[in-house]
Structure formats: C-alpha cells, structure tokens
C-alpha positions in Angstrom: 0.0 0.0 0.0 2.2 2.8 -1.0 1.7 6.2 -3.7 2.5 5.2 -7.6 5.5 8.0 -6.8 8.5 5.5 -5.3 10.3 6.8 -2.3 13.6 6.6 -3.6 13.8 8.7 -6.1 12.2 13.0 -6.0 9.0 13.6 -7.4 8.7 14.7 -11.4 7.6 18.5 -10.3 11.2 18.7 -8.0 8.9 19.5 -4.9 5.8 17.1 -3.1 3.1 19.3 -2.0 2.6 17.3 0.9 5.9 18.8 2.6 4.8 22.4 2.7 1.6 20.6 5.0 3.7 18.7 7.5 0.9 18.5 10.2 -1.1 16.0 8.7 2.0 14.1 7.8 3.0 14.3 11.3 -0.4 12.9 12.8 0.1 9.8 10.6 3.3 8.8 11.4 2.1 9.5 15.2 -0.7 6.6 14.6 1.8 4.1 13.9 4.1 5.2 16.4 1.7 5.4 19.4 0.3 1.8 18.6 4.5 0.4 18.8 5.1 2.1 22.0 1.6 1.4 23.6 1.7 -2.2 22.4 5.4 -2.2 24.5 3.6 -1.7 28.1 -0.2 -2.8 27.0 0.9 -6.2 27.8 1.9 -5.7 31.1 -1.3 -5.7 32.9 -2.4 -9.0 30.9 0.9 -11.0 32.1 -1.3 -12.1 35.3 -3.9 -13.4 33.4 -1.8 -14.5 30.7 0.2 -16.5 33.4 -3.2 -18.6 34.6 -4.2 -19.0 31.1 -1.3 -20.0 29.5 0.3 -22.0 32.5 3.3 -20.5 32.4 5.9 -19.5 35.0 7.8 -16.2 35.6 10.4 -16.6 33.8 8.4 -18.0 30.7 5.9 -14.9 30.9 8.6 -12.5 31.0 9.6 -13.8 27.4 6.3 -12.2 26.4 7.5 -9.0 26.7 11.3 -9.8 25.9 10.4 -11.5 22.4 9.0 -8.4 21.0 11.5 -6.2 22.7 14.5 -7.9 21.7 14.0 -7.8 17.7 13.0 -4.8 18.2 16.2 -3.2 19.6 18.3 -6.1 17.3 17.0 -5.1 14.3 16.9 -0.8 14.3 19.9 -0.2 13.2 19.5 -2.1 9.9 15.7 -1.3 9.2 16.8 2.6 10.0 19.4 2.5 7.4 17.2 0.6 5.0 14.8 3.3 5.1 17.0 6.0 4.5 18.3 3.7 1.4 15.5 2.9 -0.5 12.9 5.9 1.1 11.5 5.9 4.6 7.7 6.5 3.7 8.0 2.9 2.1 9.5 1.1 4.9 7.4 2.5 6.7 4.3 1.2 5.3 6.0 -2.3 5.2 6.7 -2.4 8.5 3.3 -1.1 9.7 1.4 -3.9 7.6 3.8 -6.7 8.9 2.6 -5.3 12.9 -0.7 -5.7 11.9 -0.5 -9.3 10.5 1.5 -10.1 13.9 -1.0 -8.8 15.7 -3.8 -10.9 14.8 -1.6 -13.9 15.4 -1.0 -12.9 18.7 -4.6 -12.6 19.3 -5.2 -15.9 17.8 -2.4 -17.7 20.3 -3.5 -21.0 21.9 -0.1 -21.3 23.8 2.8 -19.5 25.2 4.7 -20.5 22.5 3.0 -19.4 19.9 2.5 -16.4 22.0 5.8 -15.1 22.2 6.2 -16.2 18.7 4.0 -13.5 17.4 5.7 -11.4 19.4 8.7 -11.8 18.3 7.0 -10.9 14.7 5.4 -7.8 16.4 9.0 -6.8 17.5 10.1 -7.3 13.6 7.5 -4.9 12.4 7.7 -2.5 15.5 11.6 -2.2 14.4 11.0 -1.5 11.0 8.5 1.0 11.6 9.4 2.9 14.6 13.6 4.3 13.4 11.2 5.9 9.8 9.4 7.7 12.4 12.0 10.2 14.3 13.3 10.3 10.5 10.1 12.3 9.3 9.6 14.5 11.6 13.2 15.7 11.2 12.7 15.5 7.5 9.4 17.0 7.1 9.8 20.2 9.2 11.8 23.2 9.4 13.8 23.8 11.9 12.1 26.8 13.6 9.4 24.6 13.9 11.0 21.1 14.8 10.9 21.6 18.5 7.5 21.4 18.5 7.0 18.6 16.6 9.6 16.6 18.4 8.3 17.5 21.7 5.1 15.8 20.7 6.7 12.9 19.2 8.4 12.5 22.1 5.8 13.2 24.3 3.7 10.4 22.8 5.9 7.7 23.6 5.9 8.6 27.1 2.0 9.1 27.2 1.9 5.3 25.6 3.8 3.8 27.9 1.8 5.2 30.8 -2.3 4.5 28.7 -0.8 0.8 28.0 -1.9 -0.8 31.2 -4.8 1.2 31.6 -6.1 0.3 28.5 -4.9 -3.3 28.4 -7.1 -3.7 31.8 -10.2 -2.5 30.4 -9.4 -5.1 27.4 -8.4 -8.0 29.9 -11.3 -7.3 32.0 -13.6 -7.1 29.1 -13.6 -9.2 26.1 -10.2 -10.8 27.7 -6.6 -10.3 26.5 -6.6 -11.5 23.2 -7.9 -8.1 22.4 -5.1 -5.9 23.3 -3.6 -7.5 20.0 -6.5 -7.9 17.9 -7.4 -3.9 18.5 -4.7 -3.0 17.0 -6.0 -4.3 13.9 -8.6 -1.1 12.8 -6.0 1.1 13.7 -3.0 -0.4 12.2 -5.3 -0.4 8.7 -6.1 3.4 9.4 -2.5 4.1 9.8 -1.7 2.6 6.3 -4.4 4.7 4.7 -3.4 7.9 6.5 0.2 7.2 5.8 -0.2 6.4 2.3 -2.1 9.6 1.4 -0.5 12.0 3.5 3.2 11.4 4.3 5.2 12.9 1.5 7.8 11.1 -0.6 11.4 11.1 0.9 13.9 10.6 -1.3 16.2 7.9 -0.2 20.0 8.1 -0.1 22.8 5.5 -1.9 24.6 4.4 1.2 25.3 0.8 1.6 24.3 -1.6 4.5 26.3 -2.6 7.3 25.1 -6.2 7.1 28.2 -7.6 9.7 27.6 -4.9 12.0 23.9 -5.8 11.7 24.9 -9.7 13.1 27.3 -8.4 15.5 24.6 -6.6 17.4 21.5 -8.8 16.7 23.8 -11.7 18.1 25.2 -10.1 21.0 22.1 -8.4 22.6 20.3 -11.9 21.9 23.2 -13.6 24.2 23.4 -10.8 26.8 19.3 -11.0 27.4 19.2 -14.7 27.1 21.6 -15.1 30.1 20.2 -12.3 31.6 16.7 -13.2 31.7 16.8 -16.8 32.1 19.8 -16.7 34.6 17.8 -17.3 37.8 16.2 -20.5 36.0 19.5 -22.0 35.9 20.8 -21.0 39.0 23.7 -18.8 36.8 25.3 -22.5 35.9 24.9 -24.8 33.0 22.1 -24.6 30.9 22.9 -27.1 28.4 26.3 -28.8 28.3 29.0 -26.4 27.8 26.7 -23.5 27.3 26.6 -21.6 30.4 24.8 -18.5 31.8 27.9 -16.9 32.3 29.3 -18.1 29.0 26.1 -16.5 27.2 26.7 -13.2 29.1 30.4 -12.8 28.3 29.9 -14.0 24.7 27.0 -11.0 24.3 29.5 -8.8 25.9 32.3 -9.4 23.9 30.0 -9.3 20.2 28.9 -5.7 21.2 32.4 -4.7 21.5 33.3 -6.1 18.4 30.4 -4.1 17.4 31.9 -1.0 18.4 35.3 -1.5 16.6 33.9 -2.7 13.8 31.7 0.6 13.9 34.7 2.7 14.0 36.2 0.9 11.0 32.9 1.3 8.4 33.5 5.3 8.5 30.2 7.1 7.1 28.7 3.7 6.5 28.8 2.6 10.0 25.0 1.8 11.7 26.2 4.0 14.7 28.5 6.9 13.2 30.7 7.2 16.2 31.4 10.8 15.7 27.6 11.2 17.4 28.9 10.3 20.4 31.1 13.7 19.8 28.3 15.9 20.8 28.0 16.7 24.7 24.1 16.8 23.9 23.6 14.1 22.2 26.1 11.8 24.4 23.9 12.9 27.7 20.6 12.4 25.8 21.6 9.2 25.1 22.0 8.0 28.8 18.9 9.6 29.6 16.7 7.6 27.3 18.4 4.7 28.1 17.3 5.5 31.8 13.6 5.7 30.7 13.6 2.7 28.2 14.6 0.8 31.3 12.5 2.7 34.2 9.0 1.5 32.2 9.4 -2.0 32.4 11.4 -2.0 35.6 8.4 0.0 37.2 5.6 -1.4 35.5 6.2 -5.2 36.3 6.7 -5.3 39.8 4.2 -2.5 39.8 1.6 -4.8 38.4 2.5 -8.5 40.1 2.2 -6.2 43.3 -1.4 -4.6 42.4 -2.9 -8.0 41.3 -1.2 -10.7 43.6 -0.7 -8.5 46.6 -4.0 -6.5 46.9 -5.9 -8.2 44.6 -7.0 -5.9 42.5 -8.6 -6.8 39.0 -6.2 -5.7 35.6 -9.0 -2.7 35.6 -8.5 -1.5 38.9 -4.8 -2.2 39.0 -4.4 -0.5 35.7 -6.9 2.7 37.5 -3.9 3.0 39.8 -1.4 4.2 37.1 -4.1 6.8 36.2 -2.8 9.7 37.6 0.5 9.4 35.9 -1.6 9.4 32.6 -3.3 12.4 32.8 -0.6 14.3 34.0 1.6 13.3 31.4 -1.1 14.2 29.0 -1.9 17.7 30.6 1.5 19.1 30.1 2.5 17.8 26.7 0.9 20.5 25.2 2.4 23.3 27.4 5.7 21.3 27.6 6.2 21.2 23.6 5.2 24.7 23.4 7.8 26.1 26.3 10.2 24.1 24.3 10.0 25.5 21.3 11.8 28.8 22.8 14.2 27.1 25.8 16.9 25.3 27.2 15.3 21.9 27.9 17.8 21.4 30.3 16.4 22.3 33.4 13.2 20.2 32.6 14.5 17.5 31.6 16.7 17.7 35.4 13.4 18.6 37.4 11.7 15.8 35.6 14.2 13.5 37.0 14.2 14.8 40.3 10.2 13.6 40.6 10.9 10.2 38.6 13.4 9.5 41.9 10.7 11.1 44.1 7.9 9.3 42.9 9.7 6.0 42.2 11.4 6.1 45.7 7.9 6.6 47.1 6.3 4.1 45.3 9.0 1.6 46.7 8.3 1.8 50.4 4.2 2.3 49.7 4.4 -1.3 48.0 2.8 -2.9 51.0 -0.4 -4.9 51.9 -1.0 -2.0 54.3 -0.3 0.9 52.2 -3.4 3.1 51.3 -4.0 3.0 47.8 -4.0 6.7 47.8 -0.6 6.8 49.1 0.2 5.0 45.9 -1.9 6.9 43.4 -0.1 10.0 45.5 3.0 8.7 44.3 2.1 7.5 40.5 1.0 11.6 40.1 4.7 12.7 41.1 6.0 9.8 38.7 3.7 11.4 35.6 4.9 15.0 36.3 8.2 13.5 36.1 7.5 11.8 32.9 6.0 15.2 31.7 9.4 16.9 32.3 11.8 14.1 30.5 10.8 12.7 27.7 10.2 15.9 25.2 13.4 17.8 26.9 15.2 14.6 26.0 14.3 14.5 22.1 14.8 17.9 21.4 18.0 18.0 23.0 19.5 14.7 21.8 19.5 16.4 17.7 19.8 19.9 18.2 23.2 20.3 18.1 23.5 17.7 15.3 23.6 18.6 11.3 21.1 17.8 8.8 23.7 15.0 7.7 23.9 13.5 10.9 20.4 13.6 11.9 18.9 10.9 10.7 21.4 8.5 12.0 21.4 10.6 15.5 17.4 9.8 15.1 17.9 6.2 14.8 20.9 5.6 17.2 18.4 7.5 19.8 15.8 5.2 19.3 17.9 2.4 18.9 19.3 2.9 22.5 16.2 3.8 24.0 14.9 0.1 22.8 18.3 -1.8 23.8 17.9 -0.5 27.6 14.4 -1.6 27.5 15.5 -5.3 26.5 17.9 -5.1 29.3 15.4 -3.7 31.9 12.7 -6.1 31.0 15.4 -8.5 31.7 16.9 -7.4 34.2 13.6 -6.8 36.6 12.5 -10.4 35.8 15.6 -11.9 36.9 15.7 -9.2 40.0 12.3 -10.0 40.6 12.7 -13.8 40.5 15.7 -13.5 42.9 13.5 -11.4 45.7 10.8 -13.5 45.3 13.1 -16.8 46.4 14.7 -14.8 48.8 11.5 -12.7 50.6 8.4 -15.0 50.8 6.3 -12.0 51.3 5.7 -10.6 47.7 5.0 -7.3 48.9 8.8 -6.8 49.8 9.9 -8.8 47.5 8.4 -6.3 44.6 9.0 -3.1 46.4 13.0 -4.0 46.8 12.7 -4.9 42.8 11.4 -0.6 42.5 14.7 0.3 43.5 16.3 -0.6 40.3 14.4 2.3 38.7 15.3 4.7 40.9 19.1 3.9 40.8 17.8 4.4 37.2 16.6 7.8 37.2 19.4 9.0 39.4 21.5 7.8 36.3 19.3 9.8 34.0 19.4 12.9 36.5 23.3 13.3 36.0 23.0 12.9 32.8 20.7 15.8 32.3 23.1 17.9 34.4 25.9 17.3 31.9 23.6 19.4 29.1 25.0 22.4 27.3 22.7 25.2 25.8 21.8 23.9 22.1 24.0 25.7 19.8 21.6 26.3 16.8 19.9 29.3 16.8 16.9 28.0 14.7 15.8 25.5 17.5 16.7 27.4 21.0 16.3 31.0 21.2 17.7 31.3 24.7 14.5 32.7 26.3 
C-alpha cells in the first residue's frame, strides 16, 4: 500500500506538495508510532492473566514482553538505514502492515509458544516501523518549527507507555486479553491509509548496508538477554552442556564490542556513526533515554504483580492506579512542547528526574499490603509529572546540536538505545524479581526491593541531564 511515486527517487515537479503541509504528515506517522510504543507496556497488565491461562511460570511470561522487545532493539539499526536507502515512507508502510499481520496472530495464540512467537513478529515490524518515524519528523519540518513537533513525538511515547496498562485492563477485563492484539487491527489499517495519502515522498539516499555490524549486534544483545533473563532458571550454571549462563553473558559482551570497533572501521557507513557520540548533547541524551527505556518496564512489572497478587485488585482496577500518571503526562504535553520551542530543555529535563526519583522512591516503600491506595496513586502523580518533564526535553536535546547530515542517523541511534535499555530492563527486573521473590516469601517486599532498580535508574538519567549544554543552533533554541 504505497503512492504510484516511489520513495527513492524525487517527485517529477522537484517538490511534493505534501511537505509544505507537515501536520497531517505528522499525525500519521504519530498513529503508527503510538500503537509500537503502547503495544510495548499494554501487555503488562495482561501477564497475570496470561500466566493462569497460559500455564506459564515467571520466567516463561517475562519472554512475552522480551520477544517483542528484543527484535525490536536487534533489528533498528539495519531497518533505519534501510529506510534511509531505499525511502522511509515505504518502509514504513512495510513495517506497519507486517505489525498488523502479527497482531492478529498474537490474538489468535492458543499457547505460550505461539505467544511469544507473534511477538517476536510484532517486534520485527515495530523495528521496522518505529527508526522511519524520528526520520520524518526531522525531515518533514523546518527547523524553527521542529521543536515542536519533536516534543510531541516525544511526548507520545511517554503518554503510551503510561495508557498501556490502563487500556490493556479494560481489554483483559472485558472481552479478555486477546484483544489488546486484535485492537490493533482497525488502527493499524487506518494508519496505512493515513500514511499512504498523507506522508510525502522522501527521497532515499545511496549508502550501503552494514550487514556484519547488523549480526554483530543482533547476536550479542540476543546472548546478553538470554543469560540475563533466564539466569535465575538456571541457577547462573549450566544450561545445556558447555553452554553456560555466564558463557552466554560474556559472549554477548564481547560481540557488542566487536560491534563498536567494527563501527569505527565502516566510517560514514557505520550503523552507529561514532562521531555522534562527539556531541556533549547528544552523548547525555543518550544516557537519559536509556534511563527511561529501562524505568518503564522495571516499574511497570513489579508495579503490576504487586497490584494483582498482593491486593488483589482486578487488571482494571490495577491499571486505574497508574491513572494519575496518565493524565498528567497528558496535561503538560501540550504546554511542555510549546515552552520548548523557545528554551533550554535542560532544566526540565533535570526537574523531571528529580520527581521520577521522588515518585519511584515513594512508590517503593508504599508497596505494602498495608499501604493506602492513595498513598500510591499519591506517588504515580509525582512519577507522571516527572515523565512530563523528561521525555520531550530529551528529544529535542538529543539532535539539536546535530547537522542535517547526521540527523537521521542521530534519530535512529536515539531510538535504537532507548529500545536496547528496555530489552535489558525487562530482563533485568524479571531476573531481580525472580531472585527477591526466592529470597522474601512475602511478595510485597519482595516487589517493592525490585522498584529500587528504577530509581538507581533515574538517578543515572538525573546526571545525565546535568551534563547538558545550551543547544547551539539558533533555529531551534532562542535562549528565552
């Protein structure tokens, strides 16, 4: 489903009408976008019910969230390169249709394995379509008017991660949880049509594809997840023969550095152009997302075995919880995208912080049988000011210093990073999780000790934000 005009090469006229309209552009790519990151944390508040369904044990549940992460992160770096190759409106549509497919066949599952099978074919086409979509919105608008629109691109993958659960417990509570899949089918079709007809044609570029760096990385995350996650199963020994958890962990390890030299060797036609990394900006932005790819899934998971095995509450109720960080979230992004448009994020992005550690701290030590539930929902509103405050400050900031050459790449390393630490913090909570559980019988401690990991996170992301340096280009800060 793509226009008769081909990506790759310019339109006849020299100019596509569609770019001097960017808006309605924007809100399609938005509609593909919000249903990847929303379908990241939807799952969340199923994974109880899921669990009874399904049979299957922690470990085995967490894989429904680590088999669509995983390709996912594995597979950004090639699918962002292959949409700047051969036209990113087109890859984007591909990617898009092959979610949708995935979708139904997750709704369709019958067991866990066929479960996190369609996952994994979710994460395929969530990693082809989410790198196009940074890409865009830095291609389809000025600058004197990007901050804006990358304020509420990245607004609405905070705002995702925080509707996810809520929605996914009306779903599991209602027509059960095969529909927080199979509703993703009308809107995945409405995002073809939108995209189709209003997303301009984006001339592609001639630069070849790093397929060994693409195996070095796929490989090596797989490895350092795999021993990660199913560490605790094994008791960190043997898993099979030779093969060891710590075996699996060092291999990983050692691939990704490979990775890294093997980056700095391909030049211009390396998947991560290592001269990004040059940029204070970019650098800090980088650590900073990584923080929050991690914080969702190390808070929500806990969060939810807490709200549904500890105080019983039903994947509605449990999900009502998280409300307040929703609606906060979605009451600044407006105001936030708009202040930024004429700032220095910086200061947000560090006050933002400040309540994640706030909120997240607080929500540790109310994770009790005792604890009021308003004491909770207390704490949820600091974390969705906090979430208000980072992720917009941290878009803008993380390309503003960076050339129109670079951007793109900047665009997909970004997102690239953001997924990677969310791989390792799904898991990394499941195996922290697993280990408190064996250790504290009482699942209320055990899940509030498993919170700290995101605040050690967010402290992380707090420095971070502290190392930022007034943007440099005029056109997208105007030092007000």
């Amino acid at each position: 489903m793509v226009d008769a005009m081909p990506d790759a090469v310019a339109p006849a006229a020299g100019h596509d009408p569609r770019l001097d309209r960017p808006w309605p552009a924007m809100w399609s790519i938005l509609v593909g976008f919000f249903m990847m990151m929303i379908d990241a944390s939807i799952v969340t508040v199923a994974l109880p019910r899921m669990q009874k369904d399904l049979d299957a044990d922690l470990t085995l549940l967490a894989w429904v969230t680590s088999a669509y992460l995983l390709p996912y992160a594995a597979l950004m770096l090639i699918t962002g390169r292959l949409g700047d190759r051969i036209g990113l409106k087109r890859v984007y549509l591909t990617g898009l249709g092959v979610f949708t497919v995935a979708s139904l066949l997750c709704g369709l599952s019958t067991t866990a394995g066929m479960l996190i099978a369609s996952r994994a074919l979710q994460g395929v086409g969530a990693a082809i379509v989410s790198p196009q979509t940074m890409s865009m919105v830095t291609r389809i608008f000025p600058p004197d008017g990007r901050g804006r629109a990358m304020a509420i691109w990245g607004a609405t993958g905070g705002v995702a991660n925080i509707i996810g659960p809520l929605l996914g417990g009306l779903l599991v509570d209602g027509p059960g949880w095969q529909w927080i899949f199979w509703v993703n089918l009308p809107v995945g079709v409405l995002g073809l049509f939108a995209a189709a007809r209003f997303i301009p044609a984006l001339p592609g570029t001639a630069s070849r594809l790093d397929w060994w760096g693409s195996v070095l990385s796929a490989v090596g995350l797989l490895l350092l997840v795999l021993g990660i996650q199913e560490g605790q199963r094994y008791d960190w020994g043997a898993i099979a023969g030779p093969v060891t958890v710590p075996a699996l962990i060092v291999t990983g390890a050692v691939l990704l550095a490979l990775f890294i030299v093997w980056q700095a060797r391909m030049g211009s036609d390396a998947l991560v152009p290592l001269r990004l990394f040059g940029d204070r900006n970019f650098s800090a932005a980088v650590v900073g997302i990584a923080a929050m790819g991690a914080i969702v899934f190390a808070q929500n998971y806990p969060l939810t075995m807490f709200l549904q095995n500890v105080r019983m509450l039903s994947p509605t109720q449990a999900a009502l919880v998280t409300t307040p960080a929703a609606l906060m979230s979605i009451a600044l992004a407006h105001p936030v995208g708009v202040w930024l448009d004429g700032h220095d994020p910086k200061w947000l992005a560090v006050g933002g912080f400040a309540a994640m550690i706030i909120g997240l701290g607080w929500l540790a030590l109310a994770m009790s049988p005792r604890t009021p539930i308003v004491s909770i929902l207390a704490a949820m509103t600091v974390i969705g000011l906090g979430n208000a405050g980072i992720w917009s400050p941290l878009s803008v900031t993380a390309t503003s210093n960076l050339s129109p050459k670079l951007a793109g790449a900047g665009a997909g390393v970004y997102s690239e990073i953001q997924q990677v630490a969310a791989v390792l913090g799904s898991a990394g909570i499941a195996a922290l999780m697993t280990w408190r559980a064996g250790v504290r019988p009482d699942l209320a401690s055990a899940m509030g000790d498993s919170m700290l990991l995101s605040v050690a996170l967010a402290v992380a992301g707090l420095v971070a934000c502290l190392a930022f340096a007034p943007p440099t280009r005029a056109a997208d800060w105007k030092g007000g």
